[in-house]
C-alpha angles and dihedrals in degrees: 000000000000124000138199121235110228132243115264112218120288127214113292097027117118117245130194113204129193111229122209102150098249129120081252100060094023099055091044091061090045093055093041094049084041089053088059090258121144109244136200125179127213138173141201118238102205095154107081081161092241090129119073115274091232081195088067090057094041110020088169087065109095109211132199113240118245138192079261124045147084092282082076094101098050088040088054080047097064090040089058096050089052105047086046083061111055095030099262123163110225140182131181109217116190121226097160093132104042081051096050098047086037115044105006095048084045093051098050089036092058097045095047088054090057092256122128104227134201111218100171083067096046089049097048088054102043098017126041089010090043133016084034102059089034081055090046082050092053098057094048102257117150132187144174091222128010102216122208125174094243114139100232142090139244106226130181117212112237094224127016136297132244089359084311140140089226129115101179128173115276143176123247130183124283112243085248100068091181087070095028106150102193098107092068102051103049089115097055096110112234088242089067089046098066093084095028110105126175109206090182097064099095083050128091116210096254094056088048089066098035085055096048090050091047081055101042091236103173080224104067080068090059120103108240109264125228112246100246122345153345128227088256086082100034090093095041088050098054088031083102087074128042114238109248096221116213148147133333113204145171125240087271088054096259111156112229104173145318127284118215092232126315094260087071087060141075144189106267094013118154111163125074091020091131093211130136113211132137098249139043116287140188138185102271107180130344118221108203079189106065093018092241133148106207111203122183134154132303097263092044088075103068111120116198096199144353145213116234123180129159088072129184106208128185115279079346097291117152119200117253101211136018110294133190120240154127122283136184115199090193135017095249088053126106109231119257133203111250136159115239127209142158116284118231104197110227102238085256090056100101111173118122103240118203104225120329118339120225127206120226120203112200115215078219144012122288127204129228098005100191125203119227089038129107124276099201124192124216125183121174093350086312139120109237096172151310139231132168129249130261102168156006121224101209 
C-alpha cells in the first residue's frame, strides 16, 4: 500500500504545541513560530506531589528527570521564559488526577497482577493526546494542528484500509530510526490524528541539537529525560500497598529463594534476583495466582506466537481475514515478520479478553514476550494497529 505524507503547518495557520522543556518540543514551537505560524504553548501539569520526592530522603542521589516528578516546576519555568521570549502564548493545564487514576493506577495494578505495562503509551492515548486537549477545549483555545516533538510522521493511505473505503489518518516512521517514536503512539486513534503533526520528522537527532544551538535555545544544553520514571521512585509508587513477598522457582518447581513481592519483577529480567544457581537465570513467567516468580535459562525463554486483545485499528476498522506484517512486542525490539489471525479461545481458556484477540505467529522465535506490553503492527513503514498482549505461546 502506498501512503501520502501529510502537510506540516504553513504560515498563518494556529498551532497548538505541547511544551515539555525539552530541545524536542522547544525547538518545534521555535520553527513553527520562525515559519509565521501562530504558536501557543501548553503544558501538562502530572506532579500534584502526593508520592513521595525520593530526592528529599537522599539529596546526594542524583536522579534522572522524568515526564513525572518533582523537576516539573522547574521544567513549566523554563517553558514560560521561553515562550516569553519568543511571544508565545502559553498556558499550563493540570491533569494531575486524570494522570494519577489513569496511568499511575494502571501502572501498579498491572504489575501487581504480574503484567509489564507500558504507561508512556497509555499516557499518549488518554493523556497528552487526550485529557490535555479536552482541558485546551475547555478554556476556549482553538487551533488549526496541535505539534508535538515526536519523531514520526502522519500519513493517509492512498487507497483504503482493511477492503475499506477509508483513508484515515495513520503514523509512519521518522527518517532517524534510532529515535523513532511510533511505537508510542499506536494508541493514538486516527480521528485525533487529523490535527496531530509532527515538524521534526524530516529531522535526525543530531540536527535537532545542532538547530536548537544554532538558535541558542537554552534546551539544546538539557540532558535527555527518561519518559516516565526511574527506579528511585519504583519503591515510593507501589509504598500505598504492602508487597506480599513468595516463592521464587524454576521451571520443575524448585524453590530458589524468596521475592519481595511480583511487581518488583519482569519478563526477561536478570539483575536483583537475589538467587544463587550455577548458571545464568531470568524471570521466565509471574503467576499473580500462586505469587511465584518462575526463572529459567536464557533460551527458555523463546516464544513462537501471542495472543494480543484490547486492539486500536485504523479509523476503527478491524480486518476481516488473516494478514501477513511486521510486529514489535516491545520499543527496544526490531520488528519481525508474523501472520495474524483471529484468535478462537479453547473453552479452558479463561482470561477475560477485552474485544477480539488476535493471534500473532512469529517467522522466528522472540525472547521475553511479556504480557501487559504492545504488540504493534507495521506494514510498509506503517502502523497498522496495536493490541496488548495477553499471552505468550512458548
Amino acid at each position: 500500500m502506498t501512503y501520502t505524507a501529510q502537510d506540516l503547518p504553513k504560515a498563518g495557520d494556529t498551532v497548538l504545541v505541547g511544551l515539555s522543556g525539552g530541545v524536542d518540543s522547544t525547538l518545534t514551537a521555535f520553527l513553527l513560530k520562525k515559519k509565521g505560524c501562530r504558536v501557543i504553548g501548553v503544558t501538562m501539569s502530572l506532579w500534584d506531589g502526593t508520592v513521595l520526592d525520593v530526592k528529599i530522603t537522599n539529596p546526594e542521589k542524583k536522579l534522572k528527570e522524568g515526564c513525572f516528578g518533582p523537576a516539573q516546576k522547574k521544567n513549566i519555568e523554563e517553558c514560560k521564559i521561553f515562550c516569553k521570549e519568543n511571544d508565545i502564548e502559553y498556558h499550563v493545564v493540570d491533569v494531575s488526577e486524570q494522570y494519577k487514576k489513569i496511568v499511575l493506577e494502571y501502572f501498579k495494578s498491572e504489575y501487581r497482577s504480574g503484567r509489564t505495562p507500558n504507561p508512556c503509551i497509555v499516557c499518549n492515548q488518554l493523556i497528552k493526546f487526550g485529557a490535555m486537549l479536552e482541558a485546551v477545549d475547555k478554556l476556549g483555545i482553538k487551533y488549526d494542528y496541535f505539534c508535538t516533538g515526536h519523531y514520526a510522521k502522519i500519513v493517509r493511505p492512498d487507497t483504503g484500509v482493511f477492503g475499506s473505503d477509508e483513508r484515515p489518518f495513520m503514523i509512519s516512521a521518522a527518517t532517524d530510526i534510532t529515535k523513532d517514536q511510533t511505537y508510542f503512539l499506536s494508541r493514538v486513534p486516527s480521528k485525533i490524528l487529523e490535527k496531530v503533526r509532527f515538524p521534526l520528522a524530516d529531522l535526525k537527532k543530531s540536527e535537532v541539537f545542532e538547530l536548537a544551538r544554532e538558535a541558542k535555545l537554552e534546551a539544546a544544553n538539557r540532558e535527555e529525560s527518561q519518559d516516565f520514571v526511574g527506579e528511585e521512585y519504583r519503591d515510593a509508587l507501589f509504598a500505598d500497598k504492602e508487597s506480599v513477598p513468595g516463592d521464587i522457582i524454576d521451571l520443575d518447581g524448585k524453590v530458589l529463594g524468596k521475592h519481595r513481592g511480583i511487581e518488583h519483577y519482569t519478563i526477561g529480567q536478570r539483575r536483583g534476583l537475589g538467587v544463587a544457581v550455577s548458571y545464568p537465570v531470568y524471570v521466565h513467567s509471574i503467576d499473580p495466582v500462586k505469587n511465584l516468580v518462575v526463572l529459567a535459562k536464557n533460551e527458555d525463554l523463546d516464544s513462537s506466537a501471542l495472543v494480543a486483545d484490547d486492539f486500536v485499528w485504523p479509523a476503527g476498522i478491524e480486518p476481516d481475514g488473516e494478514f501477513e506484517s511486521l510486529v514489535k512486542i516491545r520499543l527496544a525490539s526490531r520488528p519481525v515478520s508474523c501472520k495474524i489471525k483471529k484468535y478462537i479461545p479453547e473453552e479452558s481458556d479463561t482470561t477475560q479478553y477485552k474485544g477480539q484477540p488476535w493471534l500473532v505467529t512469529f517467522a522466528e522465535p522472540q525472547r521475553a514476550v511479556a504480557p501487559g506490553q504492545s504488540a504493534v503492527l507495521y506494514k510498509d513503514g506503517v502502523i497498522i494497529g496495536g493490541g496488548i498482549i495477553s499471552k505468550a505461546l512458548k
